[in-house]
C-alpha positions in Angstrom: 136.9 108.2 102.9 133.5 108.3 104.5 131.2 105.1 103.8 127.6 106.3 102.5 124.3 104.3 101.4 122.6 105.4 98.6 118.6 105.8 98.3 116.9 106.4 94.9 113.2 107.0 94.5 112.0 107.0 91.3 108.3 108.1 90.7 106.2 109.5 88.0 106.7 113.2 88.7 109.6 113.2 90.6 113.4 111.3 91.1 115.0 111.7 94.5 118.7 110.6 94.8 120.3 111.0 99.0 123.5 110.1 100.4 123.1 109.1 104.3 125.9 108.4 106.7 126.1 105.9 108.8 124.2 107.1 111.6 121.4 107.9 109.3 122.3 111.6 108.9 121.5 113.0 105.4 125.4 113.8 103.9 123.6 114.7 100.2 119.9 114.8 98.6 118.8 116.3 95.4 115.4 116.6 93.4 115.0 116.2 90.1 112.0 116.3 87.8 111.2 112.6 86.1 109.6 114.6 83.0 108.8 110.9 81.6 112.9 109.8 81.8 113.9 108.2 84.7 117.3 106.8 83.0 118.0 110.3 82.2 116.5 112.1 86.1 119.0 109.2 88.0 122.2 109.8 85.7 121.6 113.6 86.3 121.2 112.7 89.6 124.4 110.2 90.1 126.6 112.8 88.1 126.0 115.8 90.5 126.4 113.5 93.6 129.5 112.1 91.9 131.2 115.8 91.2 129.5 117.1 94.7 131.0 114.5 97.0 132.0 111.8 94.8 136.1 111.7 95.7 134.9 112.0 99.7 132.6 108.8 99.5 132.9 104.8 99.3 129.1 103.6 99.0 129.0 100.3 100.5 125.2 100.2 99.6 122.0 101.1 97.3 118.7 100.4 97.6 115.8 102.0 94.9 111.6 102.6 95.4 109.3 104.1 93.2 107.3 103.6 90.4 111.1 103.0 88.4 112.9 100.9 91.1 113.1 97.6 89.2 114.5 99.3 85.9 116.6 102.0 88.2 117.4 99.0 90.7 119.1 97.3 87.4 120.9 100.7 86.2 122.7 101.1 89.6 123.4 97.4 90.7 120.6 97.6 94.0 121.2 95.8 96.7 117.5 96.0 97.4 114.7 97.4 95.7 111.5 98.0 97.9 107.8 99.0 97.1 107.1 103.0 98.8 105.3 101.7 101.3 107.9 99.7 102.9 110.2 102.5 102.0 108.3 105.1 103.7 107.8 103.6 106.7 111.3 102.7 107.6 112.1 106.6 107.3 109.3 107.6 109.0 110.0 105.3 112.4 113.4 106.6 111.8 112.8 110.0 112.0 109.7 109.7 114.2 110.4 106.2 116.3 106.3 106.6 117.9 105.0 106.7 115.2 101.5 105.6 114.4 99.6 107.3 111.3 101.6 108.7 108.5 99.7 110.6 105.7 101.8 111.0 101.7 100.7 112.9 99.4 103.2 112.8 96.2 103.2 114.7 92.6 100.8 111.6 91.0 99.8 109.6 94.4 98.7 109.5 97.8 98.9 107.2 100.4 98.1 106.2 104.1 100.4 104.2 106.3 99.5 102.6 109.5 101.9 101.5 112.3 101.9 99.6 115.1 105.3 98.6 117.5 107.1 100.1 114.2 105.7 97.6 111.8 103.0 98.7 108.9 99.8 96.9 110.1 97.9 98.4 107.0 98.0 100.7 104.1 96.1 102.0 101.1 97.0 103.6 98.3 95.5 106.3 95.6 96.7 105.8 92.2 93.9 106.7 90.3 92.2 109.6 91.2 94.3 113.5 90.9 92.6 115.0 93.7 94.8 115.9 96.0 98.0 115.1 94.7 100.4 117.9 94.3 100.1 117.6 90.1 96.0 119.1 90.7 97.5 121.8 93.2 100.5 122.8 91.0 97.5 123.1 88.3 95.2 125.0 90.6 98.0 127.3 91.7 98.4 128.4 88.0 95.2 128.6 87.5 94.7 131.1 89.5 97.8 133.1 89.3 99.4 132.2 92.8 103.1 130.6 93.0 102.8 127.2 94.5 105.0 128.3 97.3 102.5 131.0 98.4 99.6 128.8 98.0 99.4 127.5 101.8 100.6 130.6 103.4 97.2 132.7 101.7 94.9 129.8 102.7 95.9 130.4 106.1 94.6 134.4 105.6 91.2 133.7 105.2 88.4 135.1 106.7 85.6 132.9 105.9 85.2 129.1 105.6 83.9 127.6 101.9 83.2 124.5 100.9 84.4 123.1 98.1 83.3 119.7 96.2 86.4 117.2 96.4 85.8 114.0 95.6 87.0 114.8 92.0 89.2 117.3 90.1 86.8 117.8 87.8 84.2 119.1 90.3 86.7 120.5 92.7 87.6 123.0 89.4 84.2 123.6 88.8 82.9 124.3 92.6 86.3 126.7 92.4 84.8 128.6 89.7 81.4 129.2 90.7 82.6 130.1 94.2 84.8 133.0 92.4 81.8 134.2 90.7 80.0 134.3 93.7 82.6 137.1 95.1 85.0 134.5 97.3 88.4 135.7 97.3 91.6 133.3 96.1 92.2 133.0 100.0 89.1 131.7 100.8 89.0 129.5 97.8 92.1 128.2 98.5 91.2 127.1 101.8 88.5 125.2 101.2 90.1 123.5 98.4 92.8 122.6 100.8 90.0 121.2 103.1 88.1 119.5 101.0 91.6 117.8 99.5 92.0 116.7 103.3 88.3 115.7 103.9 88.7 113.4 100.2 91.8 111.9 101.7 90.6 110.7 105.2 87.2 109.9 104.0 88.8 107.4 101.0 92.2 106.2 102.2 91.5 106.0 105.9 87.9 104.5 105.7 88.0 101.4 108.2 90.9 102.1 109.6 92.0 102.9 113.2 93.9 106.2 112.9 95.8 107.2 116.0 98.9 109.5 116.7 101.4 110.3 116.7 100.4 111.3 113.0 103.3 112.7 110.4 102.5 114.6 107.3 105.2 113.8 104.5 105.5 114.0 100.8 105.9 117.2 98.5 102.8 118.5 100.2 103.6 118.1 102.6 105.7 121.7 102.0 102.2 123.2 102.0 101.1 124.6 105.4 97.5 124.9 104.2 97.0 121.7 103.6 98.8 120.4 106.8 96.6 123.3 108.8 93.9 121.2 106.9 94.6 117.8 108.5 95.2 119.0 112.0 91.7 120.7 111.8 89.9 117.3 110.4 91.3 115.4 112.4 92.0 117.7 115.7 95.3 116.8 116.3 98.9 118.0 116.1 100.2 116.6 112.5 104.4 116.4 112.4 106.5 117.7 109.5 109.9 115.3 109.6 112.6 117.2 108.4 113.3 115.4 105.5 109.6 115.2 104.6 110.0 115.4 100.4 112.4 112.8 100.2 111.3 110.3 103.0 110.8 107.5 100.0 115.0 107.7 99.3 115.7 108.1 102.2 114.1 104.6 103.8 115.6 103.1 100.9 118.7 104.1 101.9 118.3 102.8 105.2 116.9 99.1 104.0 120.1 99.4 101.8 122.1 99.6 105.3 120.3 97.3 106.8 120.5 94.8 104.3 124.3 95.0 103.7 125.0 95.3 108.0 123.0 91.9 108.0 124.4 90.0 104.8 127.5 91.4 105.5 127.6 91.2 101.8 129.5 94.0 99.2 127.4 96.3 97.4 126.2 95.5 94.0 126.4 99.0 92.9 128.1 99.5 89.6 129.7 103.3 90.7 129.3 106.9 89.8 129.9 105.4 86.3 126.7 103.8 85.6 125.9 107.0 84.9 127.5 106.3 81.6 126.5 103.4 80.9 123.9 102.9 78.0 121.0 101.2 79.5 118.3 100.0 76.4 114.3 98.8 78.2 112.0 97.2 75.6 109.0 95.6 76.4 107.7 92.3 74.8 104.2 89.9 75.3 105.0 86.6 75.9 102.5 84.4 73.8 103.3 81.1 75.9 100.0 80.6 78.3 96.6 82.7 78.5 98.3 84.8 80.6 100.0 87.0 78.0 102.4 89.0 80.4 104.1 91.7 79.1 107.6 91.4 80.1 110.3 94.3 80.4 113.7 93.8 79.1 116.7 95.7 79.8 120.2 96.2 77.2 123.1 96.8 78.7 125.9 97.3 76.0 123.8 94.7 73.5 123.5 92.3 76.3 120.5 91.3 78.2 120.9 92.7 82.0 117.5 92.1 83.4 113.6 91.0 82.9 110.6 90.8 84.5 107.0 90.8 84.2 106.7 87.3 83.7 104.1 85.6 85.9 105.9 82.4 86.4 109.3 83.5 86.1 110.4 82.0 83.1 112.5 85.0 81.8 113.2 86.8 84.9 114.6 83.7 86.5 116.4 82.8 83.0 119.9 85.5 83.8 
């Protein structure tokens, strides 16, 4: 049997479940659309590892990240669950050791990652606004009748630079329109979307910071070779594609799964390809106790109370 660690990321638009070996290599990884059920995206997910390599594999650890890691970390039995950005960065200095700037750009978010001696000296984060996350370009790509696939290649066609507004989706649809009726084609329109998506993203999430290379270009976008032609030319250097660039986030939580068990020398937690079974209830609750008034996730496991959190002071989460 060949010992595995599981990674799970969890986020709004997407779940990514991998398998990795224990020199790192990636044994099994598979996407899977969140559509608003992350229960329902990990079981998928756990079923088809399970009948894929399932009677091949002991998994001697877990870990989860992503927007669903806490309720996910509960579902599987994690041995840790990490925030993305600690995620990220492990499986970007493993893929790339030198590291130094790392750009993500996800379905709902976008983030910025800076390392030094292959620690994370300082991050940001875009939660908030769509522009430049691959939800406004999926929209953008319907819009105007192109298959997000071909979206990058036909940037790279055109013949004349234009300048689109990007500091918000709302004008960046607008400035696309009245470019169109001023006789740019969808090449060149796509272009400068994809440039002024790059120029929104430096100018907000790397404002202040020292960004030096080597950089690497990860996420979902990352897929899109207009937007990475984008970065190189904003910031005139090479940008680096890892290979496992859409599924970085489970795949460092994979590793900190390794890591942790390797230096516990603890067994996993992980309940087995069963949990996928398993019916898992969350509720939420406000706890009236103090003028805090947190609201405090519970989660069912057959009628019984598995987990909770939320709680400011810990009084329910430390209560199991």
């Amino acid at each position: 049997m060949q010992e595995v660690y599981l990674g799970i990321d969890v986020g709004s638009v997407s779940t990514n479940i991998v398998a990795t070996k224990e020199d790192g290599e990636v044994l099994f990884s598979k996407y899977i659309r969140t559509n608003g059920q992350p229960l329902d995206s990990v079981k998928k997910g756990l079923k088809e590892l399970a009948n894929t390599v399932g009677n091949e594999v002991t998994v001697k650890g877990v870990g989860t990240t992503g927007s669903g890691r806490q309720l996910i970390g509960v579902m599987v039995g994690a041995d840790v669950v990490k925030n993305e950005i600690t995620a990220h960065a492990t499986a970007t200095i493993h893929e790339v050791p030198n590291v130094r700037t790392i750009f993500e750009i996800g379905g709902q978010d976008s983030k910025i990652i800076v390392i030094e001696d292959q620690m994370v000296t300082d991050f940001a984060m875009n939660t908030v606004c769509a522009a430049g996350t691959g939800s406004f370009l999926d929209h953008q790509s319907e819009r105007l009748g192109i298959p997000i696939e071909e979206f990058g290649d036909l940037a790279l066609t055109s013949k004349r630079d234009v300048r689109i507004a990007g500091r918000c989706t709302v004008f960046a649809e607008s400035d696309m329109i009245a470019k169109q009726q001023f006789g740019y084609s969808k090449a060149e329109i796509i272009q400068g979307l994809c440039d002024a998506l790059v120029r929104n993203y430096i100018n907000n999430l790397g404002r202040g910071k020292k960004l030096e290379p080597p950089f690497v270009f990860q996420g979902g976008v990352a897929a899109n070779v207009g937007i990475r032609s984008a970065f190189e030319k904003e910031i005139n250097q090479e940008v680096i594609i890892p290979k496992h660039f859409n599924i970085m986030g489970a795949l460092g939580a994979s590793i900190l799964a390794k890591e942790h068990i390797k230096s516990t020398g603890e067994k996993t937690n992980f309940r087995g390809f069963e949990a996928a079974d398993l019916d898992f209830i969350p509720s939420t609750f406000d706890c009236a106790d103090c003028s805090n008034h947190c609201e405090v996730i519970k989660v069912e496991l057959d009628s019984k109370v598995a987990a909770m959190w939320g709680d400011r002071c810990g009084k329910f989460t430390n209560s199991l």
